[in-house]
C-alpha positions in Angstrom: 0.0 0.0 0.0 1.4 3.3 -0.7 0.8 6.0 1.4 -0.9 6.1 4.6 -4.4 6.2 6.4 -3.4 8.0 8.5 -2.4 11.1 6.4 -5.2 13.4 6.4 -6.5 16.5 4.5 -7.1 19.1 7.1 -11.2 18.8 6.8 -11.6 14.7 7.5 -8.1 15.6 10.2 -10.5 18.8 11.9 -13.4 15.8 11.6 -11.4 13.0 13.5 -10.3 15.4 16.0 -13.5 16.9 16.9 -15.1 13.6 17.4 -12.1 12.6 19.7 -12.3 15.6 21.1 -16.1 15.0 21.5 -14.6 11.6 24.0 -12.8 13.5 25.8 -9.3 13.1 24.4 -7.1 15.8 24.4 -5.1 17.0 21.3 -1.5 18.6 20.9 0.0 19.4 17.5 3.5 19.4 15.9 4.9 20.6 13.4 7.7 20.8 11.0 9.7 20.7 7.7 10.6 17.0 8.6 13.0 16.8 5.9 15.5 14.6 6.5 14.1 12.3 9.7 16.6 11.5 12.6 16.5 11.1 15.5 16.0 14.5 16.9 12.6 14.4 15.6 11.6 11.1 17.2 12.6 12.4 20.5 10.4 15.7 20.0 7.4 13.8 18.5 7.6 11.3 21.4 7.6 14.1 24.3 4.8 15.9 22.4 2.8 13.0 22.1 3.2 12.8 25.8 1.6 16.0 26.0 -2.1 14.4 25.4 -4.1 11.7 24.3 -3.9 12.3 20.6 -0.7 13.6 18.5 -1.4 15.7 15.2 1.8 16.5 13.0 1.4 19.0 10.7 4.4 19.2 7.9 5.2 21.9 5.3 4.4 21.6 2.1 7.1 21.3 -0.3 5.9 24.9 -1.2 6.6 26.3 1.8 9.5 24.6 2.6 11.1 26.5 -0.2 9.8 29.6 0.9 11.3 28.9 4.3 14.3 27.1 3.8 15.5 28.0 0.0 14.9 26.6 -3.5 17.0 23.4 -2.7 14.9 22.5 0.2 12.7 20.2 0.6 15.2 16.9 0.0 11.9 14.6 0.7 8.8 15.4 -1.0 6.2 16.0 1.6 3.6 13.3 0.6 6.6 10.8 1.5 8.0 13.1 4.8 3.9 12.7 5.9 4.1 8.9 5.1 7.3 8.3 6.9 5.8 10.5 9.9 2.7 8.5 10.0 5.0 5.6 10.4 6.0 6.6 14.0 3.8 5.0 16.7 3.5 8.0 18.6 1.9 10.3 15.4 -2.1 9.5 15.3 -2.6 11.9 12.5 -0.3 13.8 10.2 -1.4 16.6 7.8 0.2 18.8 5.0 -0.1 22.5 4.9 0.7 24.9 2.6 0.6 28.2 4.6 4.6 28.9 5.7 2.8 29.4 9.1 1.1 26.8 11.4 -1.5 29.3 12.6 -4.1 28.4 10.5 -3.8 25.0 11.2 -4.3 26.1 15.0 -7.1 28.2 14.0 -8.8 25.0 11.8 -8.1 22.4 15.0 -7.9 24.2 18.1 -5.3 21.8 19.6 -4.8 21.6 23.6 -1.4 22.2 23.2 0.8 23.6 20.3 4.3 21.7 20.7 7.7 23.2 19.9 11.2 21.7 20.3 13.9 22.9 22.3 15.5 25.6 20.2 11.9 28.0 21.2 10.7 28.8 24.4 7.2 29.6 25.2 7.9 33.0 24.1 9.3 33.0 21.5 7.8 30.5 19.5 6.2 32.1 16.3 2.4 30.9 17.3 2.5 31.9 20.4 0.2 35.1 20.1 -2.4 32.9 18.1 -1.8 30.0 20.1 -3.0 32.6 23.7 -5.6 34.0 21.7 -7.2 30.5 20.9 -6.5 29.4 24.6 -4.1 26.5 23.3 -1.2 25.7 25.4 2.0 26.1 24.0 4.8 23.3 25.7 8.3 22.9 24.5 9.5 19.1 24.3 12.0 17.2 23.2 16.1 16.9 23.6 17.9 19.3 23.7 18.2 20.6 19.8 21.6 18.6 18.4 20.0 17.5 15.9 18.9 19.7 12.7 18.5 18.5 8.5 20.8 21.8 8.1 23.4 20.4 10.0 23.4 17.2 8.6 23.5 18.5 5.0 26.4 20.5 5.3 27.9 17.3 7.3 27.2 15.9 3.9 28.5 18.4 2.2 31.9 18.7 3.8 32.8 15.0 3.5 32.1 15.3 -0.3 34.6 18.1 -0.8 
């Protein structure tokens, strides 16, 4: 099978998560380029899923990627970073946007908690404003950042000169 069920459009994702919602779960959200996966990531999707009952991941678009990162990002193409996301037993749902912001996605699923990794803090994350306004919860998880796709591609980089 190629792909993933549980790789979402954000309609049927704000759908699922209002009837979990409805139960009583509680929902946080990541989110990220995801470009090149190590293990950096793992470590922050595991402490966010920690956060609640239900973990959302929401990944850049190859689209905004670029617009973030530059014309030679992203590596992966997103349907396949979203695939290889959904593959991680602590992701319940992943989604693609294609804002180069996660607010709207906050503003379409109302999350518990927004979660950011280690190189934010709860003020300066970019959301943060939206996140208060919303009443979501903004928690920073994860090891400390070590870890980054930059890094690693000029790791890459350097060995090949």
């Amino acid at each position: 099978m190629i792909g993933s069920p549980k790789v979402l459009a954000r309609d049927e994702l704000k759908r699922r998560v209002d009837v979990c919602r409805a139960a009583g779960r509680r929902v946080a959200l990541a989110n990220g380029l995801f470009d090149l996966l190590h293990v950096g990531h793992l470590r922050y999707l595991e402490a966010a899923r920690r956060e609640a009952d239900l973990l959302v991941v929401a990944v850049n678009s190859d689209e905004s990627a670029r617009a973030l990162r530059g014309p030679s990002r992203p590596i992966v193409p997103a349907l396949e970073r979203a695939e290889l996301l959904a593959a991680f037993d602590c992701v319940d749902y992943v989604t693609i946007f294609e804002e180069t912001t996660v607010v709207p996605v906050l503003r379409d699923l109302r999350p518990d908690v927004h979660c950011k990794g280690t190189d934010y803090t709860t003020e300066s994350v970019p959301e943060a404003g939206a996140a208060r306004e919303l009443g979501i919860r903004v928690a920073i998880v994860g090891d400390p950042k070590r870890h980054a796709t930059t890094d690693l591609l000029e790791r890459i980089r350097s060995t090949q000169s």
